[in-house]
C-alpha positions in Angstrom: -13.8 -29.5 -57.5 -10.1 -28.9 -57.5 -10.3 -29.6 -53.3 -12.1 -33.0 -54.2 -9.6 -34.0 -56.7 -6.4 -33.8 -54.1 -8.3 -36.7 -52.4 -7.5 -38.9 -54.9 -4.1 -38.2 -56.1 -0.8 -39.1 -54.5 1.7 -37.8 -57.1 3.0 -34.9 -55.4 3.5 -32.9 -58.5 -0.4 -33.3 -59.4 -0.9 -32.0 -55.9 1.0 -29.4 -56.4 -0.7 -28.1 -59.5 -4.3 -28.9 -58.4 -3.3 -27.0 -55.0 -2.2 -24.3 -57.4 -5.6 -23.6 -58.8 -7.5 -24.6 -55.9 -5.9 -21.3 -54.4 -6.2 -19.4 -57.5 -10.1 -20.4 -58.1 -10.3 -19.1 -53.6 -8.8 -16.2 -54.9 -11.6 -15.3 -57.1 -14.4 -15.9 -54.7 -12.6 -14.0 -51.9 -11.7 -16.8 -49.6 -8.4 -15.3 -49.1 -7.4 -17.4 -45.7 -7.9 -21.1 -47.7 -6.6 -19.6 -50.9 -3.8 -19.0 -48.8 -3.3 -21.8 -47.4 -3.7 -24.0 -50.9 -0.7 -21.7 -52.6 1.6 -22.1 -49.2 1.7 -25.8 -49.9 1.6 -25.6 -53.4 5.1 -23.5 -52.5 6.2 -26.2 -50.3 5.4 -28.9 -52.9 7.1 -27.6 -55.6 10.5 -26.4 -53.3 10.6 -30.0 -52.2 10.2 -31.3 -55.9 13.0 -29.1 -56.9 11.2 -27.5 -59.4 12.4 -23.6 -59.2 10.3 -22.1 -61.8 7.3 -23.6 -60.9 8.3 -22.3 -57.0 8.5 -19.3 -58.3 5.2 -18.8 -60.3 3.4 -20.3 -57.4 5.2 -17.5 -54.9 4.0 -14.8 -57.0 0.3 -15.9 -57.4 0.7 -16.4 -53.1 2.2 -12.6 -53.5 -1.0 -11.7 -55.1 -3.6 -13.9 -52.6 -1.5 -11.5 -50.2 -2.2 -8.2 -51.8 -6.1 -9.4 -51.9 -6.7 -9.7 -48.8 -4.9 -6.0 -47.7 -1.5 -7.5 -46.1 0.3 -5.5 -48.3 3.7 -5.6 -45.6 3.3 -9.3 -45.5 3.1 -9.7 -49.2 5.9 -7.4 -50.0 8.4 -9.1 -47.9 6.8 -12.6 -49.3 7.5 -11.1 -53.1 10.9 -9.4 -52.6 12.4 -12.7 -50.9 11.5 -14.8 -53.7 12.7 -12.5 -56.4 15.9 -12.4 -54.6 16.1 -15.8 -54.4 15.0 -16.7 -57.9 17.0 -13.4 -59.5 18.9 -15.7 -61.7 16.2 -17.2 -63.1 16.0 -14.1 -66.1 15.0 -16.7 -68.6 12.1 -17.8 -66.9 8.5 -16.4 -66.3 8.5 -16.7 -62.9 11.1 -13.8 -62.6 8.8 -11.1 -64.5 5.6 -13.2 -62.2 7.4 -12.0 -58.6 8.5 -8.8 -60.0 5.0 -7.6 -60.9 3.2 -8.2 -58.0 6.0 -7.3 -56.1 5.9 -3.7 -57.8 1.9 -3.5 -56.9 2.5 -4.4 -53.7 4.7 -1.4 -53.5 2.3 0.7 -55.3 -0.5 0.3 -53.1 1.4 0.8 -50.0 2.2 4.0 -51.7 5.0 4.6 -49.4 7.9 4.6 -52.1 5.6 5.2 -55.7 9.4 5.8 -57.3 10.2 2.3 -56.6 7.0 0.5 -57.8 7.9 2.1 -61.0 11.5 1.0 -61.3 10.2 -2.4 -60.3 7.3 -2.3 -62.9 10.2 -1.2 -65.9 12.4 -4.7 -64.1 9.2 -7.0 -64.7 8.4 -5.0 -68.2 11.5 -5.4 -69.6 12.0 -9.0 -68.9 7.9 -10.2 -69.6 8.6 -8.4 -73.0 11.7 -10.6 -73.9 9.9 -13.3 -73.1 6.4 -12.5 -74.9 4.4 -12.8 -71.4 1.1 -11.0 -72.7 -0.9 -11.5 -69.4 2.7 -10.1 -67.5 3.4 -7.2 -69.9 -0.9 -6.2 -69.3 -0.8 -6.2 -65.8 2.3 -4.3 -64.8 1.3 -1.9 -67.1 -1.9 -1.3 -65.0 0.3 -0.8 -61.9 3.0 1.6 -63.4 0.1 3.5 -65.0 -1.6 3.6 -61.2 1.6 4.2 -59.4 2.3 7.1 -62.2 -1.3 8.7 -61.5 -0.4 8.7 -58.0 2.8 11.0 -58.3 1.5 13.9 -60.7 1.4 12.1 -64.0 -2.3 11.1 -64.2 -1.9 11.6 -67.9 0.7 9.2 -68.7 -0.5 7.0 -66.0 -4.1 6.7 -67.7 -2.3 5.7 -70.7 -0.4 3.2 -69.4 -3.4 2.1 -67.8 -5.2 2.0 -71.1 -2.6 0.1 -72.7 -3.1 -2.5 -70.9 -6.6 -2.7 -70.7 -6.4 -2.5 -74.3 -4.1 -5.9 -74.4 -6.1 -7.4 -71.7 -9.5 -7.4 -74.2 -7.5 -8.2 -76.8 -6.0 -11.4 -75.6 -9.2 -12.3 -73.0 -6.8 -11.4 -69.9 -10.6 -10.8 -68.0 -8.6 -11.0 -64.5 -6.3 -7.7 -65.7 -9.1 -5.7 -67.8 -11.4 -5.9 -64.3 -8.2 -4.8 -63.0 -7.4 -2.1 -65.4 -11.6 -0.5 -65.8 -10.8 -0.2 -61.2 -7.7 1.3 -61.2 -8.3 3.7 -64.2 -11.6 5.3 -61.8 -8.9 8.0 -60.3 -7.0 9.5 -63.1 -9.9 9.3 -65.3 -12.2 11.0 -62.7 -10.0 13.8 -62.3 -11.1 14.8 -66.5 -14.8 12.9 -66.6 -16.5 11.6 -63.9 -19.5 10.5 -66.3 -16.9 8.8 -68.4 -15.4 7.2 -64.3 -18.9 6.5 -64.1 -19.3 4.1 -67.2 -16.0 2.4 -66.7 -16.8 1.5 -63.5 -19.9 -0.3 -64.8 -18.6 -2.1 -67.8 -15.9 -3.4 -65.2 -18.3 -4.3 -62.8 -20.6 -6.3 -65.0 -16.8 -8.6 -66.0 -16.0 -8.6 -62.6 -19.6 -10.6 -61.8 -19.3 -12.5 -64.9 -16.6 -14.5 -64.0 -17.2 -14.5 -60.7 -14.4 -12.2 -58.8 -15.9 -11.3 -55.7 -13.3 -8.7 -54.4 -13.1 -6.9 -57.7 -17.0 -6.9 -57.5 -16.6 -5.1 -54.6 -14.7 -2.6 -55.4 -16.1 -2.0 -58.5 -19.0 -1.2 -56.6 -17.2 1.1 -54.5 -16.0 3.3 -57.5 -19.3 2.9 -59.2 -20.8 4.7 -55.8 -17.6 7.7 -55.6 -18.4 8.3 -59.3 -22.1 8.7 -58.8 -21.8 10.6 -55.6 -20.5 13.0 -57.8 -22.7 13.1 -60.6 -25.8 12.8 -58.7 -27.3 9.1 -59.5 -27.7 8.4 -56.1 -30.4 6.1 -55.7 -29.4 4.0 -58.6 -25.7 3.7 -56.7 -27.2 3.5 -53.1 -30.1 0.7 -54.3 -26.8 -1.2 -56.1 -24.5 -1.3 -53.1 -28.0 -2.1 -50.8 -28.9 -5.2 -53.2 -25.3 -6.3 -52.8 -24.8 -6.5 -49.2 -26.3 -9.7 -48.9 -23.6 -11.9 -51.1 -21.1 -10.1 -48.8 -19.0 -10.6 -45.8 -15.3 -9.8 -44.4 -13.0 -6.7 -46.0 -15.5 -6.5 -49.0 -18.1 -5.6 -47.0 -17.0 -3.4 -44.9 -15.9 -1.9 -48.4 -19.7 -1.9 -49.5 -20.8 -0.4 -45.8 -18.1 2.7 -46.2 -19.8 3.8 -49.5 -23.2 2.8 -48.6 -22.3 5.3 -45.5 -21.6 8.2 -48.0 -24.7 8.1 -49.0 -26.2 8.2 -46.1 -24.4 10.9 -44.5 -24.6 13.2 -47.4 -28.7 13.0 -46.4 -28.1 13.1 -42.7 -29.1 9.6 -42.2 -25.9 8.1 -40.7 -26.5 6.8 -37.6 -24.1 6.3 -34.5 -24.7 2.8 -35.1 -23.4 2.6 -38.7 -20.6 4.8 -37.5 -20.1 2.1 -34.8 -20.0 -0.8 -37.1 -17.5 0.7 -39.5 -15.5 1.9 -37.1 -15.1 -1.6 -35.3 -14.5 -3.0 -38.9 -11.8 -0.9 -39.7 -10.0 -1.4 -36.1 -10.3 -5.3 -36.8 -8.7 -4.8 -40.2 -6.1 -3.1 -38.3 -5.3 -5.0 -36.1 -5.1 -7.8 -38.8 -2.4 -5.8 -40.4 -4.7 -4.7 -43.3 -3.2 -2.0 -45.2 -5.0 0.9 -46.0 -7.8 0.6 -43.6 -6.2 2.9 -41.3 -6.9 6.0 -43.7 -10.7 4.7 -43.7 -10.6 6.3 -40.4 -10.5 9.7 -41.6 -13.7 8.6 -44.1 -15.5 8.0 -41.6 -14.9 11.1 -39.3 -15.6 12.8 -42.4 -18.8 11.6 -42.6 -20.0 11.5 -39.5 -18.9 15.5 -39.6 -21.2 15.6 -43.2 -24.4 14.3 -41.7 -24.1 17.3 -38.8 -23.6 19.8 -41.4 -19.5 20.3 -39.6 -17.7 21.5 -42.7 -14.9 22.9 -40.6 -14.5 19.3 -39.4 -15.2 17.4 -42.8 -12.3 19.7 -44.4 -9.7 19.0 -41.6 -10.4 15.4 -41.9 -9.9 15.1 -45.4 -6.9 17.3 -45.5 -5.5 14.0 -43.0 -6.7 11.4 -45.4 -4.7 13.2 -48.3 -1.5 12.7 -46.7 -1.1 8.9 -47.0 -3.1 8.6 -49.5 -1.4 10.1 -52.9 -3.4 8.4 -55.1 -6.9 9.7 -54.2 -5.5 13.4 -52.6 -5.7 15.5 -55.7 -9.6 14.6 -55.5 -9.3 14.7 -51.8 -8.2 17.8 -51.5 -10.0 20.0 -54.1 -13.0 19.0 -51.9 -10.7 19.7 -48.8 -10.3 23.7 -49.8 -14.4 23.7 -50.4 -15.6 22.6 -47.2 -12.7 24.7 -45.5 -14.5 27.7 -47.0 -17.7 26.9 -46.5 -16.6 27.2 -42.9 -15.2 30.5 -43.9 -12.1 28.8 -42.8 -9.1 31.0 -45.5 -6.2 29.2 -43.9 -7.7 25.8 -43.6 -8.2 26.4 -47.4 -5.3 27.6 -48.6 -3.1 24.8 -46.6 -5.4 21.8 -48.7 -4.7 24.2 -51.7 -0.7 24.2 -51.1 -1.3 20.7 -50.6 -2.9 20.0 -53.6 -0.4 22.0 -55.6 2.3 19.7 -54.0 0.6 16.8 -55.5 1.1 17.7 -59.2 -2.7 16.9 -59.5 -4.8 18.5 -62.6 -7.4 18.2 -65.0 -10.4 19.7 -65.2 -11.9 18.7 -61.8 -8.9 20.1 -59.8 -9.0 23.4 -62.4 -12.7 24.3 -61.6 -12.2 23.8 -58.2 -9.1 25.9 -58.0 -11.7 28.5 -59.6 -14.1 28.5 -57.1 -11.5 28.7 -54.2 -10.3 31.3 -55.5 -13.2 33.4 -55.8 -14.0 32.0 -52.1 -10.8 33.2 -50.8 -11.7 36.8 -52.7 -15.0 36.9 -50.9 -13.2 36.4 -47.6 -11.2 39.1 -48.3 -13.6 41.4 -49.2 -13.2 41.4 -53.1 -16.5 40.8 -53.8 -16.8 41.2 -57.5 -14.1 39.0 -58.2 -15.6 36.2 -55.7 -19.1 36.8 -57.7 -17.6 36.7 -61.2 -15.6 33.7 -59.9 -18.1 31.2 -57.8 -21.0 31.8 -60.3 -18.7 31.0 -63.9 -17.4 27.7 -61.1 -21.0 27.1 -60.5 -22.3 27.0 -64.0 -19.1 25.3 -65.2 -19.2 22.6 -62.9 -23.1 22.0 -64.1 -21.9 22.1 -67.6 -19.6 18.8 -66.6 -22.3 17.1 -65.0 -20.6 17.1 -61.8 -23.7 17.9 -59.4 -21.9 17.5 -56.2 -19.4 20.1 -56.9 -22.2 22.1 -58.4 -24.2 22.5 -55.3 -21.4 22.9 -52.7 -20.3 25.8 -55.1 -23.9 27.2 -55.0 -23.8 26.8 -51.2 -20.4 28.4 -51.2 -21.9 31.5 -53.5 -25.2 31.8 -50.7 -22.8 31.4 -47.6 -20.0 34.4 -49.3 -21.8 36.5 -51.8 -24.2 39.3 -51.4 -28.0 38.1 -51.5 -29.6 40.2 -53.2 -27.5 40.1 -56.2 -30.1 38.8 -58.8 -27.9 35.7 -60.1 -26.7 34.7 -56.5 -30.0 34.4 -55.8 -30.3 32.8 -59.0 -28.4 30.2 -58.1 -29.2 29.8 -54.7 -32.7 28.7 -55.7 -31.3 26.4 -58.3 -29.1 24.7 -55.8 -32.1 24.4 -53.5 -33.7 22.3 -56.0 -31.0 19.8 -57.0 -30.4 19.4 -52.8 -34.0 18.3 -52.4 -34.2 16.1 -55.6 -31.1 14.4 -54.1 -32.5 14.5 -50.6 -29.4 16.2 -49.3 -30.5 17.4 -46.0 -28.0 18.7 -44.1 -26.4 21.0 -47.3 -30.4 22.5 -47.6 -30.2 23.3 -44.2 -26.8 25.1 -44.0 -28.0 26.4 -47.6 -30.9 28.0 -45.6 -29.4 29.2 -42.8 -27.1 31.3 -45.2 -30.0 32.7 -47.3 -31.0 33.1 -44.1 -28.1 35.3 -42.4 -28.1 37.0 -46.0 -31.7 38.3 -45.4 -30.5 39.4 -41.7 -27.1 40.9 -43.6 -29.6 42.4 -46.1 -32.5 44.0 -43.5 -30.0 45.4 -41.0 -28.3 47.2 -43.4 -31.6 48.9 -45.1 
């Protein structure tokens, strides 16, 4: 509608405006080349007008249009040119606009996370002064992400919450989808259940009023989250019943998770891992931040489905470094698979890396637990490993975080000593979670080590 109504207006600044929200309504259903497009001329139309503070809200919702579609370079040097060029303008919203998606355009590139949040505090102070609700919401959401992403996941949840908090309150639907996504990592690292949830109430706002890339990647955290508690089908049939509404970098978001699950049954095929991988070379190409690390994601699983845990763990370890906001996470699975291929140095180098990133909480404390006691049964300390990998085990049940739960059990069947009643214990109780879950190629490994157990077991009789 807004398209139609430039054909019959000639005032420039009418074209301007209607330009404006033609781009911003593109924006929301993902057609980020003609969104684009209508904020480039809205620019132009408004520079030529004379008008500097409309010039520079336009820039930053053009910033943003940017961000969406993953040139995150392109929109950086977009942002940081117009806040130069319009730093005098400290009275005006358009300031605190550029400066905001300028600092989450620095945040997501995660190359300088010190600098998105001196950026963010720029944009905060000034959107305060000037009572800029919807301004004051949304950088809080990226200095609460860029925050998680350097250590302080608890500050950076809270910041995060803040302004999810003032999003609901004031209807700011664009910024609470925002805020129930970004909050997925920090909160996952304490409750993945809890991950789980957010990422549905998000996800239902998200389709409500129509924002397609949110949707997306709502979707996406909605499948990490259940990956790890083990609601797999519900996930997988979700991101299936998708697919169809779903072209370009969104769907090649959907295909990566919907890969995940398939791997983690042995069902990925070379032709999946072929599609994704010419995806992620065209959004390379493209200039597309952040598909590079997708790489590694797909390695990764392309190693799971083959049961290569050596290879999974090496993988992953690559991911973490350029990715700090997902590497605590990364990382604590990094040191598992490393020892499920009896791998100690592998492990301890993603430990060390993990300690580097200040990550915590209790998924990263139960899983320094169960390395632990994996490194002691490398090393022949074999009550320690037992007392360690089973209270990991049952602790990680406890949380209702199944994925950890069975590659600990796998972990306590590959290390421990098979006749020991409660290894076998929970060898049998990991069997049955693997086959509810259809998780092929873990049952396998997890019989070939009950396997080499009973070998272990008769030779030495």
């Amino acid at each position: 509608f807004f398209e139609s109504a430039l054909d019959v207006t000639s005032d420039d600044r009418e074209r301007a405006a209607l330009l404006e929200r033609a781009g911003t309504a593109a924006d929301t259903a993902a057609r980020h080349a003609v969104a684009q497009g209508h904020l480039e001329r809205a620019v132009e139309l408004y520079r030529t007008l004379g008008d500097r503070s409309a010039t520079a809200r336009a820039t930053a919702i053009l910033g943003r249009v940017i961000i969406h579609s993953f040139r995150l370079q392109e929109a950086l040097a977009v942002l940081r040119a117009a806040a130069e060029e319009f730093v005098d303008l400290d009275s005006d919203p358009g300031l605190p606009r550029l400066l905001g998606q300028q600092a989450r355009a620095e945040m997501l590139l995660q190359l300088d996370l010190e600098a998105a949040i001196r950026t963010c505090d720029r944009a905060l102070a000034l959107a305060e002064r000037l009572d800029l609700v919807e301004v004051v919401a949304d950088v809080l959401v990226t200095r609460g992400t860029a925050l998680s992403s350097i250590g302080r996941s608890y500050e950076g949840a809270g910041a995060i919450e803040a302004g999810l908090r003032l999003a609901t309150t004031h209807g700011l639907v664009g910024t609470e989808v925002r805020a129930r996504t970004n909050i997925s990592a920090p909160l996952g690292l304490q409750d993945q259940q809890a991950a789980l949830e957010m990422a549905r109430a998000g996800l239902a706002v998200a389709r409500r009023i129509g924002n397609r890339t949110s949707t997306a990647l709502l979707l996406g955290n909605l499948a990490a989250a259940a990956l790890e508690t083990g609601d797999w089908d519900q996930a997988a049939e979700e991101l299936h019943g998708a697919m169809a509404t779903f072209d370009g970098a969104e769907r090649t978001v959907l295909l990566f998770f919907l890969a995940g699950f398939a791997a983690a049954r042995g069902e990925l095929t070379a032709d999946q891992i072929a599609e994704l991988d010419g995806r992620i070379e065209e959004a390379v190409r493209e200039g597309r931040s952040g598909w590079e690390n997708s790489r590694h994601g797909v390695r990764a699983m392309a190693a799971e489905t083959e049961g290569r845990f050596g290879n999974i763990a090496g993988e992953m370890i690559d991911s973490a470094r350029t990715d700090p906001f997902n590497a605590p996470a990364t990382l604590s699975d990094a040191a598992i698979y490393a020892l499920l291929a009896e791998d100690a140095n592998r492990a301890r180098e993603a430990l060390d890396l993990l300690d580097s990133t200040g990550g915590h909480g209790q998924v990263i404390s139960l899983a320094r637990r169960a390395c632990a006691a994996g490194l002691a049964a490398l090393e022949g300390r074999s009550s320690e490993a037992r007392g360690g990998l089973i209270e990991a085990y049952e602790a990680y049940r406890a949380a209702g975080l199944v994925r950890k739960q069975v590659l600990t059990g796998l972990l306590a069947a590959t290390l421990l000593d098979p006749d020991d009643p409660r290894v076998g214990a929970v060898a049998d109780e990991t069997r049955a979670v693997l086959e509810r879950l259809r998780a092929r190629p873990n049952l396998a490994a997890l019989d070939a080590a009950v396997a080499r157990g009973a070998g272990r077991a008769t030779a030495s009789a």
